[in-house]
C-alpha positions as CSV (number, residue, x, y, z in Angstrom):
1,X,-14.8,27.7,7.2
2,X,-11.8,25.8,5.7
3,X,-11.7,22.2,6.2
4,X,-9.1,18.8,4.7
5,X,-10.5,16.1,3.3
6,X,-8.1,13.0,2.9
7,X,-8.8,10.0,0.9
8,X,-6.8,6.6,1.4
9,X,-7.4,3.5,0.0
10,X,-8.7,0.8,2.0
11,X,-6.7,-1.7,3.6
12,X,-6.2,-4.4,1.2
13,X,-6.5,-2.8,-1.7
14,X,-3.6,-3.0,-4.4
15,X,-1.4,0.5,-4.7
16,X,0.5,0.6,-7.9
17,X,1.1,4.1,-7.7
18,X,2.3,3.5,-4.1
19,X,4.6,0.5,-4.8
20,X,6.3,2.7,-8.3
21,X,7.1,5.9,-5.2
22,X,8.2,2.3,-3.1
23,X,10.8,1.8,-6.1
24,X,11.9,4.9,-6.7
25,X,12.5,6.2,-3.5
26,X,15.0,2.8,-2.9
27,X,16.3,3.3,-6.7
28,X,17.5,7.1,-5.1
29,X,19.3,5.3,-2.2
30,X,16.9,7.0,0.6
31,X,16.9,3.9,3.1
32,X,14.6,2.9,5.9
33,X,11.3,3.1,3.6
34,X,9.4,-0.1,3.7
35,X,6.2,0.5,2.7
36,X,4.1,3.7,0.8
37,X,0.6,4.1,0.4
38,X,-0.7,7.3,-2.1
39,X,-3.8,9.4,-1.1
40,X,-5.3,12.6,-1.8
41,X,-5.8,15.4,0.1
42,X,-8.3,17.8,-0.3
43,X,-8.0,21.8,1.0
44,X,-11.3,23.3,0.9
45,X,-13.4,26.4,2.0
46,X,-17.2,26.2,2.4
47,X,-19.7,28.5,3.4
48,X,-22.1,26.7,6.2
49,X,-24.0,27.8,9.2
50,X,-21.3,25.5,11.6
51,X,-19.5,22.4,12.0
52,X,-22.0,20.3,11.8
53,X,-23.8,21.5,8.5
54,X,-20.1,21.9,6.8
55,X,-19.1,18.5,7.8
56,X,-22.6,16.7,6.5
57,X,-22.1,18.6,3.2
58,X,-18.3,18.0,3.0
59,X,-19.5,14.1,3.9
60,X,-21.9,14.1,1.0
61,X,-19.4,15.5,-1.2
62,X,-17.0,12.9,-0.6
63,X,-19.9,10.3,-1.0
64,X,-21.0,11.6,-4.3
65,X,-17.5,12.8,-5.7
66,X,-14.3,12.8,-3.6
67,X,-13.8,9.4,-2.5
68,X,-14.7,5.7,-4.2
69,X,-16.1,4.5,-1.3
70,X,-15.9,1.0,-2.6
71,X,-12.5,1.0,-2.5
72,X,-11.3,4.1,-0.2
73,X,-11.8,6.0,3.0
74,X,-12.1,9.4,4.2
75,X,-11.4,11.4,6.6
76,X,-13.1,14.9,7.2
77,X,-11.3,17.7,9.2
78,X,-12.7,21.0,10.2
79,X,-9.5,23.6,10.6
């Protein structure tokens, strides 16, 4: 079963890395952007009986590894 896993940080939260692509992007004259937020995104393929059982495991794994649930959220998809 493949599934994406997308981390974003939280509302509120300060994006350095977000604000540097910001700069850059205007610095190369490509207009209309007003704001960038970074993420990650995570392809994976896991082994589970269904949807259910892959998504709790994929859940834990973002818990426990993926995401810094203090200061980001996740998303799981099941493709």
């Amino acid at each position: 079963m493949k599934a994406r896993v997308t981390v974003t940080l939280k509302n509120g939260v300060l994006d350095p890395q977000g604000k540097a692509i910001e700069g850059a992007l205007k610095s190369l004259d490509i207009a209309g952007v007003n704001s960038v937020r970074q993420g990650k995104v995570f392809d994976i393929e896991i082994d589970a009986a269904d949807a259910d059982a892959a998504r709790a495991t994929l859940e834990q794994a973002c818990e426990r590894l993926l995401a810094n649930t203090v200061i980001e959220n996740y998303r799981v998809e099941l493709v």
